[in-house]
PyMOL commands that place a pseudoatom at each C-alpha (Angstrom):
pseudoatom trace, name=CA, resn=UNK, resi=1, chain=A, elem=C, hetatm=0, pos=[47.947, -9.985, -48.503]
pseudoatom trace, name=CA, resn=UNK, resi=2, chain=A, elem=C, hetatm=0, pos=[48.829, -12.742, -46.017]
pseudoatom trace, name=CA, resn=UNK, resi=3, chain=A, elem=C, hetatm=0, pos=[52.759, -11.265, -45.819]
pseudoatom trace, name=CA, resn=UNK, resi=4, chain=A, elem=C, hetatm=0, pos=[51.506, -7.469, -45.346]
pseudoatom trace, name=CA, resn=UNK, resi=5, chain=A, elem=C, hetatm=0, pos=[49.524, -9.248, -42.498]
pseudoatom trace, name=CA, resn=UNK, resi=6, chain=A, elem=C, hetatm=0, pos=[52.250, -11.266, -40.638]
pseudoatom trace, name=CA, resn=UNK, resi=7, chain=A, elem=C, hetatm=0, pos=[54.516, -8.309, -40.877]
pseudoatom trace, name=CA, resn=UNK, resi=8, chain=A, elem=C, hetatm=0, pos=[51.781, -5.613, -39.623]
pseudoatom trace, name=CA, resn=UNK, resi=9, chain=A, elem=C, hetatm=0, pos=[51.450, -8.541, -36.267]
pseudoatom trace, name=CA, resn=UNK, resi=10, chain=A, elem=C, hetatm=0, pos=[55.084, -8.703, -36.355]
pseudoatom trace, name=CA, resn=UNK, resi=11, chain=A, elem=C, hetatm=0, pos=[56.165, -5.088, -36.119]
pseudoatom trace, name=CA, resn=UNK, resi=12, chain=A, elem=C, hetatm=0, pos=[53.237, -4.052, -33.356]
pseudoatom trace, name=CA, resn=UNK, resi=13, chain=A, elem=C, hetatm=0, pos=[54.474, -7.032, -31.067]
pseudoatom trace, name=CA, resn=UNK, resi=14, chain=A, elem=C, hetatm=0, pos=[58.756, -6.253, -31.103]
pseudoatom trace, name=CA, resn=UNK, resi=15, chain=A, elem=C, hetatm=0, pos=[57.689, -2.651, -29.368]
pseudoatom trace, name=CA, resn=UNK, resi=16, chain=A, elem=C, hetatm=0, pos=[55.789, -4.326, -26.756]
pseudoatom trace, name=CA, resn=UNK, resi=17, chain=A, elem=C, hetatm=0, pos=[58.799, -6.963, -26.362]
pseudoatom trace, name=CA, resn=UNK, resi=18, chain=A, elem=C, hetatm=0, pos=[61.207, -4.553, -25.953]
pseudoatom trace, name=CA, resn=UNK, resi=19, chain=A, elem=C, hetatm=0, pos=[59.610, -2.737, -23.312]
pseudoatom trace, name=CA, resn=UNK, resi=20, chain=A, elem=C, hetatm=0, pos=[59.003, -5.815, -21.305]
pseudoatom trace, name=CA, resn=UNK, resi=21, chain=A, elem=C, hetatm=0, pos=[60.527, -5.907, -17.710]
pseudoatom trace, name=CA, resn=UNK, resi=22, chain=A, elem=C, hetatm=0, pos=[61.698, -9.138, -16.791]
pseudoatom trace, name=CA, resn=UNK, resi=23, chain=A, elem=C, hetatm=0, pos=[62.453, -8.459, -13.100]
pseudoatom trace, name=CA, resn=UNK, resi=24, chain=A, elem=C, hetatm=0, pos=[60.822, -6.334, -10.677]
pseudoatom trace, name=CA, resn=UNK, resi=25, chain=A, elem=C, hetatm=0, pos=[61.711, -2.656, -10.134]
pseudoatom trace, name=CA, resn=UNK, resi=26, chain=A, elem=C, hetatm=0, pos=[63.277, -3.139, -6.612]
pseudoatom trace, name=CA, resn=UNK, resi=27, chain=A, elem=C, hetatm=0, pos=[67.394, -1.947, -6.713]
pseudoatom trace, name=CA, resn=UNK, resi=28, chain=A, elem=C, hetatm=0, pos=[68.712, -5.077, -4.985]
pseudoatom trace, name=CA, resn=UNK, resi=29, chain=A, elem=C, hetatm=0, pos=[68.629, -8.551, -6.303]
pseudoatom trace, name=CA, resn=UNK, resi=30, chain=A, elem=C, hetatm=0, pos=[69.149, -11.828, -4.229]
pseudoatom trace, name=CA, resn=UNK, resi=31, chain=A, elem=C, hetatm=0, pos=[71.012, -14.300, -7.059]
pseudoatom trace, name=CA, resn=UNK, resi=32, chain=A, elem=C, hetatm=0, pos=[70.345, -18.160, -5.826]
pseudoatom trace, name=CA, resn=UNK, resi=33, chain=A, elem=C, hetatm=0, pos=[72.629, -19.909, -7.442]
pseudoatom trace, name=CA, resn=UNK, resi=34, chain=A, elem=C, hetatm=0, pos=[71.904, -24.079, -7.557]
pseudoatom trace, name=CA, resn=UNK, resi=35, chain=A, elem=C, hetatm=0, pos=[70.095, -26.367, -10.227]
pseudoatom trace, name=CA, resn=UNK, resi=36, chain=A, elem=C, hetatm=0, pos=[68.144, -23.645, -11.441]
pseudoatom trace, name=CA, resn=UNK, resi=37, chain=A, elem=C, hetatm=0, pos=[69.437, -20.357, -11.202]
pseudoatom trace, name=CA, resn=UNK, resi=38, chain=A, elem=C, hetatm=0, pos=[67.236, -17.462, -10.514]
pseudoatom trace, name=CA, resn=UNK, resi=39, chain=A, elem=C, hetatm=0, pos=[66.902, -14.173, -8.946]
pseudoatom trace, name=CA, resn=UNK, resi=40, chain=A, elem=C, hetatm=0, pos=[64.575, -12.357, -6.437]
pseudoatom trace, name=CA, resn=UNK, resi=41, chain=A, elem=C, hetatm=0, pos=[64.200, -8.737, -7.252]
pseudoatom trace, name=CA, resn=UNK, resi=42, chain=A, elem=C, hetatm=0, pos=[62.431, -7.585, -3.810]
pseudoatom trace, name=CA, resn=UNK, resi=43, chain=A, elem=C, hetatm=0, pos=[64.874, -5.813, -1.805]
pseudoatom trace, name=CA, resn=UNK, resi=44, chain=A, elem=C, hetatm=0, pos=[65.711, -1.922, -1.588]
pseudoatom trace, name=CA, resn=UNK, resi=45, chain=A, elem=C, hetatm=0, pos=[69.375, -2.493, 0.031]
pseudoatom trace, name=CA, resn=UNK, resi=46, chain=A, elem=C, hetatm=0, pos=[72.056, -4.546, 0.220]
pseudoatom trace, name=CA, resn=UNK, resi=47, chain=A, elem=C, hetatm=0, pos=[72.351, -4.765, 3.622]
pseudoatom trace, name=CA, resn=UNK, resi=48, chain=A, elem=C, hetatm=0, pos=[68.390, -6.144, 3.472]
pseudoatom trace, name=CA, resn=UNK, resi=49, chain=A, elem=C, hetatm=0, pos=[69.157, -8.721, 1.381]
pseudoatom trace, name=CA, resn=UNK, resi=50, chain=A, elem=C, hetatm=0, pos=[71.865, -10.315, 3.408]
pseudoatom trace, name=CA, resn=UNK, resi=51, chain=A, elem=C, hetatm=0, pos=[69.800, -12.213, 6.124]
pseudoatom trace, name=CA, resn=UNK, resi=52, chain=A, elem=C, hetatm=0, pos=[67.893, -13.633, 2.955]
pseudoatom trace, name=CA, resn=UNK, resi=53, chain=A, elem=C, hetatm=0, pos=[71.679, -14.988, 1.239]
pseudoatom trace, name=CA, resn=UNK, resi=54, chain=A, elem=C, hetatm=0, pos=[72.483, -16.271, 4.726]
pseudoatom trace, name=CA, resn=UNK, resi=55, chain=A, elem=C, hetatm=0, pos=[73.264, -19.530, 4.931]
pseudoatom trace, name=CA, resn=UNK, resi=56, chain=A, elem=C, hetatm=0, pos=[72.280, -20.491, 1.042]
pseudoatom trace, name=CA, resn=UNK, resi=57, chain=A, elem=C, hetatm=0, pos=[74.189, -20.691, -2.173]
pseudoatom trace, name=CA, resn=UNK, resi=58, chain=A, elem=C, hetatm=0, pos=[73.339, -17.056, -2.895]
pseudoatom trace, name=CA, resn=UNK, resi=59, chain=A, elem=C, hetatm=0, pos=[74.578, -13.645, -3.242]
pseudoatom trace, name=CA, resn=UNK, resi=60, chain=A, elem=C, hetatm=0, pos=[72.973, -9.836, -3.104]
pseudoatom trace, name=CA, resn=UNK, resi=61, chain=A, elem=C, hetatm=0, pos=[73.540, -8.011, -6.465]
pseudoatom trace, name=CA, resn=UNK, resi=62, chain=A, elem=C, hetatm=0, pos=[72.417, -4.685, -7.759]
pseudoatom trace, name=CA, resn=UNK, resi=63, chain=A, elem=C, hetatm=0, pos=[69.607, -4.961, -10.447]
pseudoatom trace, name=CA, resn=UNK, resi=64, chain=A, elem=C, hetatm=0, pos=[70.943, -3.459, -13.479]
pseudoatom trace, name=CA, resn=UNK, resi=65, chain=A, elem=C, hetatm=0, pos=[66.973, -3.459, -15.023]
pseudoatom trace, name=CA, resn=UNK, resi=66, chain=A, elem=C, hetatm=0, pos=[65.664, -1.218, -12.480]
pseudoatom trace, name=CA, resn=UNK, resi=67, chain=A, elem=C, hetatm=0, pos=[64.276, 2.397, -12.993]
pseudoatom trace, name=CA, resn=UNK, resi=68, chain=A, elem=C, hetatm=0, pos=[64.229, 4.712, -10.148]
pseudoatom trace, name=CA, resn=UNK, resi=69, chain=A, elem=C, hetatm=0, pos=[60.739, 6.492, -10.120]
pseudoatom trace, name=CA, resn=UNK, resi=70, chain=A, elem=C, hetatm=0, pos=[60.358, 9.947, -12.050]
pseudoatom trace, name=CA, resn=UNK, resi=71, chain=A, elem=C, hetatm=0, pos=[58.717, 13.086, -11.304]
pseudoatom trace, name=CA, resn=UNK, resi=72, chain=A, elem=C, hetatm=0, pos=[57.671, 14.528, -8.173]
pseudoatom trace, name=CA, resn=UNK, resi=73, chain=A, elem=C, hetatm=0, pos=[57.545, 12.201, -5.072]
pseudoatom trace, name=CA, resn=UNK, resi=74, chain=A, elem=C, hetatm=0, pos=[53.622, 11.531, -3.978]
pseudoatom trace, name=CA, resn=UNK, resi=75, chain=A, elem=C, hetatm=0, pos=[54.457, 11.113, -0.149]
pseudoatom trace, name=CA, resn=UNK, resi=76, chain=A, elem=C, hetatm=0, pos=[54.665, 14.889, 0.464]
pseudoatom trace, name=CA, resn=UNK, resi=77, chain=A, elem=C, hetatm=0, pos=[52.930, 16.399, 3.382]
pseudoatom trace, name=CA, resn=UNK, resi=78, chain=A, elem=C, hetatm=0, pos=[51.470, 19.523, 3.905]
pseudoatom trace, name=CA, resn=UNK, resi=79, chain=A, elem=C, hetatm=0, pos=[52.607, 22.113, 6.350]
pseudoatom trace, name=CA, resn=UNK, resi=80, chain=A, elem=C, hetatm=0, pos=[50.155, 24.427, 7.021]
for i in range(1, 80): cmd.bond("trace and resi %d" % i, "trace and resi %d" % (i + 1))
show_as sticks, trace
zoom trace
């Protein structure tokens, strides 16, 4: 009984895993490079993550986890 268990926990918590996101869902990323490295996913260009990589050990990269929104856009206006 205990196995059936541990293998029902198991298999319901690799879906969730899998779907995880480990950055956020910007296109640009600002890679620091350093002790640590790490990124900042905040930026929706290149050219507005350069001022940020200015002057550090850093560099703008495209973020190869994000996921351009679906369906229809909800800033349409109106014409009347």
């Amino acid at each position: 009984m205990r196995i059936g268990a541990m293998v029902l926990v198991a298999s319901l918590a690799l879906p969730a895993a899998a779907t995880a996101q480990p950055y956020d869902n910007y296109p640009v990323c600002l890679r620091v490079y350093g002790p640590v490295r790490y990124d900042e996913c905040r930026y929706v260009s290149i050219e507005q993550c350069r001022p940020s990589a200015s002057g550090i050990a850093g560099q703008c990269v495209v973020n190869p986890w994000y996921r351009p929104p679906t369906g229809p856009s909800s800033r349409r206006v109106k014409r009347h």
